[in-house]
C-alpha positions, 0 to 999 in steps of 0.5 A: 860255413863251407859247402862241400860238392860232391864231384861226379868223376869223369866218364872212363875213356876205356868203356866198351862201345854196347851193341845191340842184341844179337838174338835177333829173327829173321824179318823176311816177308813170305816168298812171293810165290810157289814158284819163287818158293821151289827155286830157292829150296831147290838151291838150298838142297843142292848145295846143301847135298853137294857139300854135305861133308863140310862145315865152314859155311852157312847157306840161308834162305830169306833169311834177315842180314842185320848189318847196323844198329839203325836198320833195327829201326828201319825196314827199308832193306831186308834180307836176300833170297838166297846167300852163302857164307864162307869161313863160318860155323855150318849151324841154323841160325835165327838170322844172320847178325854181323856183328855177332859173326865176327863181321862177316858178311855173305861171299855170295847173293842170290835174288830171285827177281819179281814184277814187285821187287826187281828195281830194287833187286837190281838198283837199291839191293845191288848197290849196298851188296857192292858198296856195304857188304863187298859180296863178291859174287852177286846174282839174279834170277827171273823164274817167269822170264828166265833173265839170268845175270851176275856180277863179280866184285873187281876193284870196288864195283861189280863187273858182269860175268860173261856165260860160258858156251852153254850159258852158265855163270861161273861164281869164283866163291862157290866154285861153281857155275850157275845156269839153267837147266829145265827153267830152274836156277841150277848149280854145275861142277866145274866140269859142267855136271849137273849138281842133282839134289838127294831125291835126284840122285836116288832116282838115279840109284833106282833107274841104275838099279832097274837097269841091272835088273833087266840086263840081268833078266835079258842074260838070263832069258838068252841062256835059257833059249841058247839052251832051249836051242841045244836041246832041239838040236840034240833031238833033231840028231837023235832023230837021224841015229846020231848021238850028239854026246859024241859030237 
């Protein structure tokens, strides 16, 4: 009697690799503090505000940046404080996922230093932005000391920027420098102009508005006493029998 096998047919060599889900949230821990807090909203909304009418970027903030399968197993690396990245969709997003973001990794990085984070911020963190993620412009930042430095990505490893005379960093992605300005973090145009965030700039509008207002009113009160003078003058003429109509 013959024994029929059934064979299994070999694996096809063209299957599709399977990511995992890009559906992925954020795993970010709350920020450390309110002043950690302020500072990153405080860059989001000048940026945000600067380049309102553009829509090829994506800025987050503590924001989780899933880069491989194995880190969806691993907490060891989370997210940074503050990024920017370009050539993309300008749209919320629950995290960012690269391989669902056409491998595209952060142009820029911000961290926001802490007596709890700042070695890793400045060993660990450093290191997989220069080595995995090719950031090109990294930055951190210490709301308590105010110790500010950067560093451009040139040949593989991050060199540190060198401050202007008034101290700010130039970052070559945004365009921008980077530097202090009242004990916060601060964005300034090329030209070194502060970038104001909306509620800056209406306060402006305002300040601007009550200008006009009491140059208007301080006209109008000289009109009123170079009048008042006229009048004086032409009664003290009449007193001495001279009709000031004829002068």
């Amino acid at each position: 009697m013959s024994v029929t096998q059934e064979l299994t047919p070999p694996p096809s060599l063209s299957q599709e690799v399977i990511f995992p889900s890009s559906d992925l949230y954020s795993d970010e821990p709350p920020v450390e503090t309110e002043l950690h807090l302020r500072q990153i909203i405080l860059l989001f909304q000048c940026l945000e505000w600067l380049w309102r009418e553009r829509t090829d970027f994506c800025a987050a903030a503590n924001l989780t940046i899933y880069y491989s399968p194995n880190q969806l197993k691993s907490k060891d690396f989370r997210g940074p404080d503050f990024f920017v990245v370009l050539g993309t969709e300008r749209k919320t997003r629950k995290s960012w996922v690269v391989w669902a973001e056409e491998g595209k990794y952060p142009n820029v990085i911000l961290e926001i230093l802490s007596p709890t984070t700042a070695k890793t911020d400045k060993e660990l963190k450093k290191q997989i932005y220069q080595d995995t993620f090719r950031t090109p412009d990294y930055f951190w930042f210490d709301p308590y000391t105010l110790e500010f430095e950067g560093f451009h990505l040139l040949d593989g490893k991050y060199s540190p920027l060198t401050p202007n005379e008034e101290g700010n960093l130039w970052s070559q992605q945004l365009g921008l420098y980077l530097g202090i300005y009242a004990k916060k973090l601060r964005f300034f145009t090329v030209e070194g102009e502060l970038v104001l965030t909306p509620e800056e700039i209406a306060e402006e509008e305002i300040q601007r508005a009550e200008s006009a207002t009491q140059r208007a009113e301080q006209e109008a009160q000289r009109a009123e006493n170079a009048t008042q003078r006229a009048e004086r003058l032409a009664a003290k003429l009449r007193e001495l029998n001279i009709d000031p109509d004829t002068l």
